[in-house]
PDB file of N, CA, C, O and CB in Angstrom:
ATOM      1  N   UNK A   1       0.820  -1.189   0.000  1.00  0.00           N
ATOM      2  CA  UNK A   1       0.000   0.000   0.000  1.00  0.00           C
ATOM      3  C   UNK A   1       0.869   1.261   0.000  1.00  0.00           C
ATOM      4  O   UNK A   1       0.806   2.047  -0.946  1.00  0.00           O
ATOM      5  CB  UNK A   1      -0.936  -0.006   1.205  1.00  0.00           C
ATOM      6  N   UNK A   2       1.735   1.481   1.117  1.00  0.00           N
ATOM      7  CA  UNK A   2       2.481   2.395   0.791  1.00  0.00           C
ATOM      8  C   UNK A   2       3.550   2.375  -0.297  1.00  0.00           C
ATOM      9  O   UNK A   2       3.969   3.471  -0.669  1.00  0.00           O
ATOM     10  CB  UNK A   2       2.911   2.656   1.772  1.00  0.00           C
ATOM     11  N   UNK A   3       4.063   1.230  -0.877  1.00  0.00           N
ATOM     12  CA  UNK A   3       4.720   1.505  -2.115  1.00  0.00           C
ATOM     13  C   UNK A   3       3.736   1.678  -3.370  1.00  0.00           C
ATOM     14  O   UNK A   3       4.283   1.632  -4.472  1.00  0.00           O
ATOM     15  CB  UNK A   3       5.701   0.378  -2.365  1.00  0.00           C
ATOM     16  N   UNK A   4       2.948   1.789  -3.349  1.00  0.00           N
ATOM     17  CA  UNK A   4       1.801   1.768  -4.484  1.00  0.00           C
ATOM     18  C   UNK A   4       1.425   3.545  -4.449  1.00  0.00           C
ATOM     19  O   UNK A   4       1.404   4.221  -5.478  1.00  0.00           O
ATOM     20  CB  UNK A   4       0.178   0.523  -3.955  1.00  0.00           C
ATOM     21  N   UNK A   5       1.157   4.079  -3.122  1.00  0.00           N
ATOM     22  CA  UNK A   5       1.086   5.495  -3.283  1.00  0.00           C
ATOM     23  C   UNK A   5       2.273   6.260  -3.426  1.00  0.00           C
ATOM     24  O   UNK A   5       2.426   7.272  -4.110  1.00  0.00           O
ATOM     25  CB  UNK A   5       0.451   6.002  -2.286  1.00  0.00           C
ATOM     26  N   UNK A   6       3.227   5.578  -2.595  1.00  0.00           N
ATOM     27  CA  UNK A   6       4.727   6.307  -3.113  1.00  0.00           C
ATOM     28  C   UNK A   6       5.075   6.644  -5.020  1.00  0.00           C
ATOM     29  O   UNK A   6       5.543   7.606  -5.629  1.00  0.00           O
ATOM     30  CB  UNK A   6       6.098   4.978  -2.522  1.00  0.00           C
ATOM     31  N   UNK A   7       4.473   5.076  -5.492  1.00  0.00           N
ATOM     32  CA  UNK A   7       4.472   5.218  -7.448  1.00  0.00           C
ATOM     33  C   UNK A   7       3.500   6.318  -7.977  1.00  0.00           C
ATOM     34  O   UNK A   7       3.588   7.048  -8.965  1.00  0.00           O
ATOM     35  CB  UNK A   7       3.787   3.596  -8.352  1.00  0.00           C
ATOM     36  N   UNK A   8       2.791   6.235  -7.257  1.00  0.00           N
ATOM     37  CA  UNK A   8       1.077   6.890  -7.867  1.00  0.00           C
ATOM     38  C   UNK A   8       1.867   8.200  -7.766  1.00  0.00           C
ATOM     39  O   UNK A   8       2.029   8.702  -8.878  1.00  0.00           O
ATOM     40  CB  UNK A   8      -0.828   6.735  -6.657  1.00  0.00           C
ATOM     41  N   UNK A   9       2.648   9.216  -6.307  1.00  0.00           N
ATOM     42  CA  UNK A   9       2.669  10.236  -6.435  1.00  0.00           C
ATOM     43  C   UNK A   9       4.132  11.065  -7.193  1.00  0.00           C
ATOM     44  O   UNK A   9       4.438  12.222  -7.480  1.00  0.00           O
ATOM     45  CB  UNK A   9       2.278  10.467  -5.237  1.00  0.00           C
ATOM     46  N   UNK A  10       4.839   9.529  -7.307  1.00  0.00           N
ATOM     47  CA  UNK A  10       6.080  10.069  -8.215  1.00  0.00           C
ATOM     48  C   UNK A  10       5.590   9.893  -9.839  1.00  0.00           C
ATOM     49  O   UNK A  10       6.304  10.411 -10.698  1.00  0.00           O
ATOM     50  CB  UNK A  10       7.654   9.037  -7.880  1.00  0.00           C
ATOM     51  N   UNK A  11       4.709   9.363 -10.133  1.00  0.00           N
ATOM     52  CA  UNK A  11       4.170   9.493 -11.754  1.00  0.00           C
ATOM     53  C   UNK A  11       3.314  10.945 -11.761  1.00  0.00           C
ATOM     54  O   UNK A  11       2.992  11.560 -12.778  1.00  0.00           O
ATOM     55  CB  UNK A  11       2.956   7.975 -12.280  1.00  0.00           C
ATOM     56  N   UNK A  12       3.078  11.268 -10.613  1.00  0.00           N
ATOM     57  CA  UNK A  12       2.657  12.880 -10.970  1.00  0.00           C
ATOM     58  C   UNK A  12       3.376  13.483 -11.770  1.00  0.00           C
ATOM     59  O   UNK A  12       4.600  13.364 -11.737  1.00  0.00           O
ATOM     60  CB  UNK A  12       2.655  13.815  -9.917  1.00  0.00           C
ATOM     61  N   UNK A  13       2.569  14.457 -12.881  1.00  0.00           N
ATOM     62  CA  UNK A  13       3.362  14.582 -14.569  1.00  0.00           C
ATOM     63  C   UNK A  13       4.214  15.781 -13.890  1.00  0.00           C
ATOM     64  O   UNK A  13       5.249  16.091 -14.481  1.00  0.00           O
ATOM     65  CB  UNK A  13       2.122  15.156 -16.387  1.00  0.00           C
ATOM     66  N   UNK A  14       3.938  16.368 -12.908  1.00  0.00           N
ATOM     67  CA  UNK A  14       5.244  17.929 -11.973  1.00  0.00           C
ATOM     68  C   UNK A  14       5.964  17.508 -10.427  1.00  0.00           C
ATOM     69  O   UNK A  14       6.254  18.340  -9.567  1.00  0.00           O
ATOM     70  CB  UNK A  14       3.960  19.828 -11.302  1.00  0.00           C
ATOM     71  N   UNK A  15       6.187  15.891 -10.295  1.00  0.00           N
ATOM     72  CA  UNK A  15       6.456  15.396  -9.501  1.00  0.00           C
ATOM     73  C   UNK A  15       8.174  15.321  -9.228  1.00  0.00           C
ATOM     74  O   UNK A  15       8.838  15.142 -10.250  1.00  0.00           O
ATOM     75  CB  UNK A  15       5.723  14.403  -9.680  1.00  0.00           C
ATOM     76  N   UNK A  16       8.691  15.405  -8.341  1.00  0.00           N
ATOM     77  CA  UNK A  16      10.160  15.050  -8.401  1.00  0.00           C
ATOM     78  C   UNK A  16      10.127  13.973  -7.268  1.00  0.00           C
ATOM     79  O   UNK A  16       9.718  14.019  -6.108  1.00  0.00           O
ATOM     80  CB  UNK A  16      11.284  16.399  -8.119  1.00  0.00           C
ATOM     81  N   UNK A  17      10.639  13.096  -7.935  1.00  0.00           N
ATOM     82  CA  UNK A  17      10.770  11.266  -6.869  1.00  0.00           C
ATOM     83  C   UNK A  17      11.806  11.540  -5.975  1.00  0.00           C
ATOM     84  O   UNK A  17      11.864  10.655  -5.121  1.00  0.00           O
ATOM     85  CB  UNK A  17      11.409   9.503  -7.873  1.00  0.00           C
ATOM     86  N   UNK A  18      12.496  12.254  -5.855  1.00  0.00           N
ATOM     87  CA  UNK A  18      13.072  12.810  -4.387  1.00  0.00           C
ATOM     88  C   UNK A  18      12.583  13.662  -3.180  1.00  0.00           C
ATOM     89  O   UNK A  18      13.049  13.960  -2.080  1.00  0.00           O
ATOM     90  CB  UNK A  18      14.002  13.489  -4.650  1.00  0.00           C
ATOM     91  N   UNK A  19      11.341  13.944  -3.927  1.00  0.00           N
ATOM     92  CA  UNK A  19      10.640  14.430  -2.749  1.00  0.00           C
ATOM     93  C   UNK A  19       9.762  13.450  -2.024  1.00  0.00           C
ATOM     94  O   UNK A  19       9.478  13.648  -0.842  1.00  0.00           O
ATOM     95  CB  UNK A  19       9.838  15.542  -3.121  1.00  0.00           C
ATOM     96  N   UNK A  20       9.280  12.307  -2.739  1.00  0.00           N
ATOM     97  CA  UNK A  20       8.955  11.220  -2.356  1.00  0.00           C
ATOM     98  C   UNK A  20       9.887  10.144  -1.654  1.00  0.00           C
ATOM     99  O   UNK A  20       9.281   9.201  -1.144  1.00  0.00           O
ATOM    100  CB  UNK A  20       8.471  10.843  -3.313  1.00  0.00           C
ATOM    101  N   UNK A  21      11.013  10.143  -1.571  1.00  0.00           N
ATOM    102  CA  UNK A  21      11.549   9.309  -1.316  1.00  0.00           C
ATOM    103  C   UNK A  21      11.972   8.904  -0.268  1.00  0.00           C
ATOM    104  O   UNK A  21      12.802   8.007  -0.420  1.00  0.00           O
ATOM    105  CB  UNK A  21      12.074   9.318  -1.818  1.00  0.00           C
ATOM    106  N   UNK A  22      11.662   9.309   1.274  1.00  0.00           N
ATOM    107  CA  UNK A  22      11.076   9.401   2.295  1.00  0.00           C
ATOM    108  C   UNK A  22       9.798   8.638   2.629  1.00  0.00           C
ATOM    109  O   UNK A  22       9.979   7.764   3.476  1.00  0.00           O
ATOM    110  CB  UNK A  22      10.962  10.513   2.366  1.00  0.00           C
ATOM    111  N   UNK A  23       8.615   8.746   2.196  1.00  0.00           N
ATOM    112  CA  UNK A  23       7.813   7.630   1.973  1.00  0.00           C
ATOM    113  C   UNK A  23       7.653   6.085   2.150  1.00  0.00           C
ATOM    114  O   UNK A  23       7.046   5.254   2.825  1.00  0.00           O
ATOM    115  CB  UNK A  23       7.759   7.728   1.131  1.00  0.00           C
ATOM    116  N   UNK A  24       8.683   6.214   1.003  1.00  0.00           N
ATOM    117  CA  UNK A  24       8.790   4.134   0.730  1.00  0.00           C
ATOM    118  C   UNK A  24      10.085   4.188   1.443  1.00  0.00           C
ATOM    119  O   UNK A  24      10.276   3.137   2.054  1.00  0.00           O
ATOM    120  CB  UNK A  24       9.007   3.174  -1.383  1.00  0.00           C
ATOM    121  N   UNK A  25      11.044   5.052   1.578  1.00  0.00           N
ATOM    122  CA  UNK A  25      12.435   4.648   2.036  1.00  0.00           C
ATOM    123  C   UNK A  25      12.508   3.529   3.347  1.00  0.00           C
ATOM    124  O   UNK A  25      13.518   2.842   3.504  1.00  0.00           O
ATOM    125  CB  UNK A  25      13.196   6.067   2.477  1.00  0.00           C
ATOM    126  N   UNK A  26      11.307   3.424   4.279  1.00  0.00           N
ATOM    127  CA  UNK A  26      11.365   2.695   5.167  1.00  0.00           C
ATOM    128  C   UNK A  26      11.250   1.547   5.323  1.00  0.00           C
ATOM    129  O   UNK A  26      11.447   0.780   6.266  1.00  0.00           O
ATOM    130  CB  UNK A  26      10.934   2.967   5.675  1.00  0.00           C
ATOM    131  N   UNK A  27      10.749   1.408   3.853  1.00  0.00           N
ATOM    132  CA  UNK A  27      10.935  -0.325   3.617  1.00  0.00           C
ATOM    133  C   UNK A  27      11.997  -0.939   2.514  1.00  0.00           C
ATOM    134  O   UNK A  27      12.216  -2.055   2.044  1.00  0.00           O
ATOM    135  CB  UNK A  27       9.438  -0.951   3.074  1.00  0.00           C
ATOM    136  N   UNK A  28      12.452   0.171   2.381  1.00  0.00           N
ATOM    137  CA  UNK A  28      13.735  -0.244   1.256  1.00  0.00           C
ATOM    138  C   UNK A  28      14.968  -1.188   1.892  1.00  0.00           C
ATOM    139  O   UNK A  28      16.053  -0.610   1.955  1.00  0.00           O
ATOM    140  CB  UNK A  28      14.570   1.315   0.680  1.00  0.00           C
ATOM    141  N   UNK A  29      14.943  -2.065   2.195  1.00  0.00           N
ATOM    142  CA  UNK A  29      16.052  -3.545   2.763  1.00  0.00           C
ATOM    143  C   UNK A  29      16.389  -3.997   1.779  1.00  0.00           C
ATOM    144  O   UNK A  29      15.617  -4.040   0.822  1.00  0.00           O
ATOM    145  CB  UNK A  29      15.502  -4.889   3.621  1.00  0.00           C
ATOM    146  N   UNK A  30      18.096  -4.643   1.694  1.00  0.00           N
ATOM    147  CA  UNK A  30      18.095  -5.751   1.471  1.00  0.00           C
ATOM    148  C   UNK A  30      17.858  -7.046   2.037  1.00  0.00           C
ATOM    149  O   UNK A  30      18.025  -7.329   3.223  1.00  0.00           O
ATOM    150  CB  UNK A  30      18.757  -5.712   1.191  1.00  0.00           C
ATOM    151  N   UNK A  31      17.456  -7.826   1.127  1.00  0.00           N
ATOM    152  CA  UNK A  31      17.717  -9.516   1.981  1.00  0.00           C
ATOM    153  C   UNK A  31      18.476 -10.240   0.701  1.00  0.00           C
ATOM    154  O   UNK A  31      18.125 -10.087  -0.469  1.00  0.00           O
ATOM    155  CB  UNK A  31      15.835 -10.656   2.520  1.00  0.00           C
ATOM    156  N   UNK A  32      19.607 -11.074   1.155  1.00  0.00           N
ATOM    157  CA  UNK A  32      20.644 -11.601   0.782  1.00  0.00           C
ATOM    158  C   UNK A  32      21.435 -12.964   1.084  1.00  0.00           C
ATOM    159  O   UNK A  32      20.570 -13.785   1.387  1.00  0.00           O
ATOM    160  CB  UNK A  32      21.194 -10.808   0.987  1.00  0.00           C
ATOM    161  N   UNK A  33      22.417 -13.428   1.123  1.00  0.00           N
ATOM    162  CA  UNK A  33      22.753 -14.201   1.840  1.00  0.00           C
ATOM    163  C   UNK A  33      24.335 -13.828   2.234  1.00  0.00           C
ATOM    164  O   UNK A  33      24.918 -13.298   1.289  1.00  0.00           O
ATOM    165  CB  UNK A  33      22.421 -15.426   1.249  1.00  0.00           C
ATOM    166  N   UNK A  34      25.150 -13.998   3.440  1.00  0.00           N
ATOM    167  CA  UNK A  34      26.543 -13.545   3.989  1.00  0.00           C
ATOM    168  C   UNK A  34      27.320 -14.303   2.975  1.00  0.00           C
ATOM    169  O   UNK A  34      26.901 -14.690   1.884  1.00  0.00           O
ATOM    170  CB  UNK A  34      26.939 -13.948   5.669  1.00  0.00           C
ATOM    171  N   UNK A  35      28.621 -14.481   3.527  1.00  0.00           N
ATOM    172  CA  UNK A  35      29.328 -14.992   2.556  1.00  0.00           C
ATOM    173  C   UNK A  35      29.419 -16.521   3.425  1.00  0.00           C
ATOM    174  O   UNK A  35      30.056 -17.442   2.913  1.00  0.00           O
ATOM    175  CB  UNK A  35      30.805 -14.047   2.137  1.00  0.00           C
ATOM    176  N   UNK A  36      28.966 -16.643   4.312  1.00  0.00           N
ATOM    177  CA  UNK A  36      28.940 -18.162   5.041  1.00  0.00           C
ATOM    178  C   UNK A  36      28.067 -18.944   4.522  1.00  0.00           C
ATOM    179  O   UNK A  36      28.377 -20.122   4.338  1.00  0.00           O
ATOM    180  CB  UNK A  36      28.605 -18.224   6.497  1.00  0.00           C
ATOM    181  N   UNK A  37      26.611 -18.406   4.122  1.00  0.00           N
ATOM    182  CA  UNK A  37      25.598 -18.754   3.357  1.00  0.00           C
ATOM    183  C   UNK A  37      24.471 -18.370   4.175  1.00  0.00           C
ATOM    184  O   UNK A  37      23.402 -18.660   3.638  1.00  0.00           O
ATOM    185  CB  UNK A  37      25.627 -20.143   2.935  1.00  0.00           C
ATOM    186  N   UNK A  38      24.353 -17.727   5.469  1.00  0.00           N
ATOM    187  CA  UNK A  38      23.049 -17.524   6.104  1.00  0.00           C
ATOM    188  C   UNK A  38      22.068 -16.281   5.469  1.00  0.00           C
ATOM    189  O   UNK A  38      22.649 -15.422   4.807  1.00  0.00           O
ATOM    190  CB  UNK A  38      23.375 -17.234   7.636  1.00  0.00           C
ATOM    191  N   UNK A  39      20.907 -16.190   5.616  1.00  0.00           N
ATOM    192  CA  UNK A  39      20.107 -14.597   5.612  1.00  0.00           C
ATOM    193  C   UNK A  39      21.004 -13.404   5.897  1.00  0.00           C
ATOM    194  O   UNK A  39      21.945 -13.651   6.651  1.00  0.00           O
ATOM    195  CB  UNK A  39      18.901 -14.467   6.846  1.00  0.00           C
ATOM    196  N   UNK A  40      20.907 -12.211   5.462  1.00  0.00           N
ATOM    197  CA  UNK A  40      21.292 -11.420   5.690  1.00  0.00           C
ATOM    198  C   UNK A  40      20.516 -10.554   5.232  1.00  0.00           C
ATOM    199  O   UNK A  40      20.102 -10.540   4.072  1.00  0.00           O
ATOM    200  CB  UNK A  40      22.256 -11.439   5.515  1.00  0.00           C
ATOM    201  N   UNK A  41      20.158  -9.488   6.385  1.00  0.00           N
ATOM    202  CA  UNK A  41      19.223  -8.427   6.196  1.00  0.00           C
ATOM    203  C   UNK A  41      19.941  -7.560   6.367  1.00  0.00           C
ATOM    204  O   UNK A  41      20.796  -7.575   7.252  1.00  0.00           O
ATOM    205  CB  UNK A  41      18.103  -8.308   6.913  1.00  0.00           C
ATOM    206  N   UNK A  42      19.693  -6.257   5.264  1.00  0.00           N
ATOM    207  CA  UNK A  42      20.469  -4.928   5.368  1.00  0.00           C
ATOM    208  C   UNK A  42      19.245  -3.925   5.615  1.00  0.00           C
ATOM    209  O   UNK A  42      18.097  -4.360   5.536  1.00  0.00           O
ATOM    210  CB  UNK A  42      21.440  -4.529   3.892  1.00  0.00           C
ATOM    211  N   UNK A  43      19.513  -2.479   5.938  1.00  0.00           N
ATOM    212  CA  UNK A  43      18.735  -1.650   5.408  1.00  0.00           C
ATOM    213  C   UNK A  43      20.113  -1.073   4.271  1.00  0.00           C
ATOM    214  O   UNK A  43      21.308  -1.368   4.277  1.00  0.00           O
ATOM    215  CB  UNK A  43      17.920  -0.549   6.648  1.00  0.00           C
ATOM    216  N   UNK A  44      19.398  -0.252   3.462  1.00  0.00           N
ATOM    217  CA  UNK A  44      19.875   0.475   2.207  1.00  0.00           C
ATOM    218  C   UNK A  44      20.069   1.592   2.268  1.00  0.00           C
ATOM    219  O   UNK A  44      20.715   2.163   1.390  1.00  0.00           O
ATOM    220  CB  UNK A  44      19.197   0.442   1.232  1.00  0.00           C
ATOM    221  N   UNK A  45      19.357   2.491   3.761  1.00  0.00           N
ATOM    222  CA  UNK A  45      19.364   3.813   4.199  1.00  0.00           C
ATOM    223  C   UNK A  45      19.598   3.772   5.306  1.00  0.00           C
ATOM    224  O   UNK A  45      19.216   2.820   5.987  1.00  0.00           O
ATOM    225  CB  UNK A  45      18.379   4.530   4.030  1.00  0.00           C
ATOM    226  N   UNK A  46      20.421   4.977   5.909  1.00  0.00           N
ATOM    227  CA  UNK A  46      20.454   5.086   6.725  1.00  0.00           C
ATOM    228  C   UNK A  46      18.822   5.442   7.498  1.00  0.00           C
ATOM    229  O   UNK A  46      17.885   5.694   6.740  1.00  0.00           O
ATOM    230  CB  UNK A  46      21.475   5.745   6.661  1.00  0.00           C
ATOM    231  N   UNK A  47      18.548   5.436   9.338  1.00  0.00           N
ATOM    232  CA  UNK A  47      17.530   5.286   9.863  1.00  0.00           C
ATOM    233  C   UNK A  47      16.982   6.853   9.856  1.00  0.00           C
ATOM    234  O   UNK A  47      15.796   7.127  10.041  1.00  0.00           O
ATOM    235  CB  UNK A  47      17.728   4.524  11.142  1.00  0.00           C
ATOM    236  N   UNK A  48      18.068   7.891   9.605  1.00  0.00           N
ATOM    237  CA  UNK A  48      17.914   9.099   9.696  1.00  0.00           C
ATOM    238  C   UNK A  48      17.706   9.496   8.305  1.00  0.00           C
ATOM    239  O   UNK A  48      17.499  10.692   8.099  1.00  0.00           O
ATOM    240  CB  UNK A  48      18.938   9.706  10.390  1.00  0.00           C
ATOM    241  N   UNK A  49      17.728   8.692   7.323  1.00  0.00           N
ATOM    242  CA  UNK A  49      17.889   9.261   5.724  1.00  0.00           C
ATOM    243  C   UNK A  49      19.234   9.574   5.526  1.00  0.00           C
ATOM    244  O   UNK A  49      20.272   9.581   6.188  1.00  0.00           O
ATOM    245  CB  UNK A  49      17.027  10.650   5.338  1.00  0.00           C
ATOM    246  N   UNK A  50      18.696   9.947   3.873  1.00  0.00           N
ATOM    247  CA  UNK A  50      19.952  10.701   3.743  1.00  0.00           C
ATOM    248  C   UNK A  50      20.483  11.453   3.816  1.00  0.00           C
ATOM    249  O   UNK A  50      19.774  12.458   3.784  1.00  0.00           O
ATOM    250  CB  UNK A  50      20.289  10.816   3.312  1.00  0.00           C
ATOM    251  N   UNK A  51      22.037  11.786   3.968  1.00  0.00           N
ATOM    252  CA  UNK A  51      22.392  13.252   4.872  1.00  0.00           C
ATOM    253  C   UNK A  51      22.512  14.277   3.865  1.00  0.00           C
ATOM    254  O   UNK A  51      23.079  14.083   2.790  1.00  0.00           O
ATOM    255  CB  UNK A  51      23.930  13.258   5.819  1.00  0.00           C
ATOM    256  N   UNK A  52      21.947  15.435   4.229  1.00  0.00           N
ATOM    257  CA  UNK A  52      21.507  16.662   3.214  1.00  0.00           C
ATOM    258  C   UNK A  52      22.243  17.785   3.855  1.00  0.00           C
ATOM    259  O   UNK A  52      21.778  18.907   3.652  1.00  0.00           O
ATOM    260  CB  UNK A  52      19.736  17.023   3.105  1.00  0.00           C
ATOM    261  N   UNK A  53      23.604  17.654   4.799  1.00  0.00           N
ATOM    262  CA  UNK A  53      24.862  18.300   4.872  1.00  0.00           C
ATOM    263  C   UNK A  53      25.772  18.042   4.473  1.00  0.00           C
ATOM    264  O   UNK A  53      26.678  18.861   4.321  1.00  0.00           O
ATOM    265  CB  UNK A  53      25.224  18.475   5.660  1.00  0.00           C
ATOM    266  N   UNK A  54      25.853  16.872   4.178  1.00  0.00           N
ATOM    267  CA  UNK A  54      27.356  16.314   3.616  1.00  0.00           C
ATOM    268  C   UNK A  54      27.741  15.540   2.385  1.00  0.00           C
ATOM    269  O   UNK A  54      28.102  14.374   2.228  1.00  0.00           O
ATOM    270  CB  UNK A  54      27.855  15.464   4.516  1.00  0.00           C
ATOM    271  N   UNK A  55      27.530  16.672   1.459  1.00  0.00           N
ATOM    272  CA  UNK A  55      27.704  15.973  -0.008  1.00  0.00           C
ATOM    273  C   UNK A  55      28.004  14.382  -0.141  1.00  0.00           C
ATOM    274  O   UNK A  55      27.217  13.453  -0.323  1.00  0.00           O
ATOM    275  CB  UNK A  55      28.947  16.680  -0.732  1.00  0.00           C
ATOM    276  N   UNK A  56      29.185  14.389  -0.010  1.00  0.00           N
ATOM    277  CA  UNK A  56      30.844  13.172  -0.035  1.00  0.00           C
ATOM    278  C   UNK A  56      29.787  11.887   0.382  1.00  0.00           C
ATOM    279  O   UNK A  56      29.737  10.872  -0.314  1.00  0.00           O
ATOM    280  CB  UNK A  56      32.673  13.564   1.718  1.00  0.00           C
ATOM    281  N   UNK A  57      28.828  12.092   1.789  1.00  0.00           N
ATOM    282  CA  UNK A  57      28.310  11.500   2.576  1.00  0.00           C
ATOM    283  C   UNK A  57      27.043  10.628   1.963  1.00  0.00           C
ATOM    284  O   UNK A  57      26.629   9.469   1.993  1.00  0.00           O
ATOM    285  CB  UNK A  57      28.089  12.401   3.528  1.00  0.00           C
ATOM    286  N   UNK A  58      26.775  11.588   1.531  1.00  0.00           N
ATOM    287  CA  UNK A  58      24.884  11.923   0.368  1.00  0.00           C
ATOM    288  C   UNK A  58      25.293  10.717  -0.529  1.00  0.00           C
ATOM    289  O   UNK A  58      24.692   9.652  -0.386  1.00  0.00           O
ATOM    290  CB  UNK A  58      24.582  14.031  -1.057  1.00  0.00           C
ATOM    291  N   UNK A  59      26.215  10.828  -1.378  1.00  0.00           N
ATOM    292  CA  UNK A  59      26.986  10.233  -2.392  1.00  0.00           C
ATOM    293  C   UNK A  59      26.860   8.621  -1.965  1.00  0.00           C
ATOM    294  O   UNK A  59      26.040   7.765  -2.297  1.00  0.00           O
ATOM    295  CB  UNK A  59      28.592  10.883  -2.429  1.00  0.00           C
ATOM    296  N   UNK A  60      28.092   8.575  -1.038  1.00  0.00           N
ATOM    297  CA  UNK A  60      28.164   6.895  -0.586  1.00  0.00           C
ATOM    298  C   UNK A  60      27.169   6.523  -0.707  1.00  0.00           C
ATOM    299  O   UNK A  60      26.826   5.990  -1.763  1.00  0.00           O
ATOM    300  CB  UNK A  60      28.526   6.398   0.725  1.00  0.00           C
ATOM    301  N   UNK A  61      26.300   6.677   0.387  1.00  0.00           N
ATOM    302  CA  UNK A  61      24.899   6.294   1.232  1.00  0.00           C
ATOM    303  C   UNK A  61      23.861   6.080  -0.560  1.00  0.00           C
ATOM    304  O   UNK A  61      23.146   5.153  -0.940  1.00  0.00           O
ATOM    305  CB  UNK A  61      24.159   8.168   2.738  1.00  0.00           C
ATOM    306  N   UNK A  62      24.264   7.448  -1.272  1.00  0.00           N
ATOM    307  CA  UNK A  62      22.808   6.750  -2.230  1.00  0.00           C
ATOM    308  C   UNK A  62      23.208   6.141  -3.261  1.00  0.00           C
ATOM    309  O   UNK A  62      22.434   5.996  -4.207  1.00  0.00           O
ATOM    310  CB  UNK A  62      21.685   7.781  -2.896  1.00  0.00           C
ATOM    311  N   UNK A  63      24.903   5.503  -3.317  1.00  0.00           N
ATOM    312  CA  UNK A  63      25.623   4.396  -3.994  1.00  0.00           C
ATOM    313  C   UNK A  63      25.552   3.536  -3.648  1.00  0.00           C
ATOM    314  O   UNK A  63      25.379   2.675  -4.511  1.00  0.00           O
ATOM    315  CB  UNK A  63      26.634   4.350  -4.159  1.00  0.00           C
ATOM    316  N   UNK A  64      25.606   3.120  -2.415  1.00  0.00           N
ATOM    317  CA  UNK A  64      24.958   1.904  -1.609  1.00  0.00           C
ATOM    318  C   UNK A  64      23.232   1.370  -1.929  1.00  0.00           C
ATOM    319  O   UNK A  64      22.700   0.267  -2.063  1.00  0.00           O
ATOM    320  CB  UNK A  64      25.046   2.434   0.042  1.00  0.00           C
ATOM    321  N   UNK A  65      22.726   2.844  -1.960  1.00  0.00           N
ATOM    322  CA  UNK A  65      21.318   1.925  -2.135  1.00  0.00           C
ATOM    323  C   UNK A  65      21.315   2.029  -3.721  1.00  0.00           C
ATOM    324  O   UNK A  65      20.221   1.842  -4.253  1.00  0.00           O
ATOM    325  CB  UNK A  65      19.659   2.647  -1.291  1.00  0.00           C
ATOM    326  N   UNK A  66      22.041   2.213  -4.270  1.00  0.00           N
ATOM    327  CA  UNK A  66      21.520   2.130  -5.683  1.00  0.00           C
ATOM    328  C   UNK A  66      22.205   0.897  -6.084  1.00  0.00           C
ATOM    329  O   UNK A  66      21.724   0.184  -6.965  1.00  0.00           O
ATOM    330  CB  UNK A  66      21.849   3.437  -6.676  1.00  0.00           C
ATOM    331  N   UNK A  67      23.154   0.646  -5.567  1.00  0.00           N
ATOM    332  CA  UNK A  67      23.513  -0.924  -5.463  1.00  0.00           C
ATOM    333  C   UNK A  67      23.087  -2.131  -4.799  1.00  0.00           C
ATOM    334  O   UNK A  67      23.614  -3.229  -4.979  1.00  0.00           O
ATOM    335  CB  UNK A  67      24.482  -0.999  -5.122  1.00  0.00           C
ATOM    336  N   UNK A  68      22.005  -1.870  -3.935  1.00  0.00           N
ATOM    337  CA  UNK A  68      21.177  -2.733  -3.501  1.00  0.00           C
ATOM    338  C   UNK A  68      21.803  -3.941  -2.311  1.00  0.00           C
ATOM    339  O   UNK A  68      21.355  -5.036  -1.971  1.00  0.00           O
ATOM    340  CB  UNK A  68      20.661  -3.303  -4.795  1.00  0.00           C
ATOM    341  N   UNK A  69      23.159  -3.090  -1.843  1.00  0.00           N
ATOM    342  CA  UNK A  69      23.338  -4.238  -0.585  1.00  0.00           C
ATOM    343  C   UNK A  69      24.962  -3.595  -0.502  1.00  0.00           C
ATOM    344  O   UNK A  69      25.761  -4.042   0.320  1.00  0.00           O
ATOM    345  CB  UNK A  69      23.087  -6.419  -1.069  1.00  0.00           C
TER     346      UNK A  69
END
């Protein structure tokens, strides 16, 4: 449900998906497996978001989630 309104309001035709992205960000995880072979659950964001003082910072953090683990 909430990823369904998060889509609905970033297909708004004057929408910017970074203003949305707060929204769904709280369910954005990975699940994976370690290198031993067990589950491994990540989050992809930090719990505070992303940091909107520190460029360098901004960067990593939304290279990480754009890499998905």
């Amino acid at each position: 449900m909430v990823q369904k309104a998060h889509n609905d309001m970033v297909a708004l035709k004057h929408s910017r998906a970074n203003n949305f992205m707060d929204i769904a960000e709280q369910k954005i995880k990975y699940m994976g497996t370690s290198e031993y072979g067990s589950l491994k659950f990540e989050r992809l964001t930090p719990v505070a978001g992303i940091n909107t003082k520190d460029k360098h910072l901004a960067d990593k953090q939304l290279a990480h989630l754009k890499k998905g683990h």
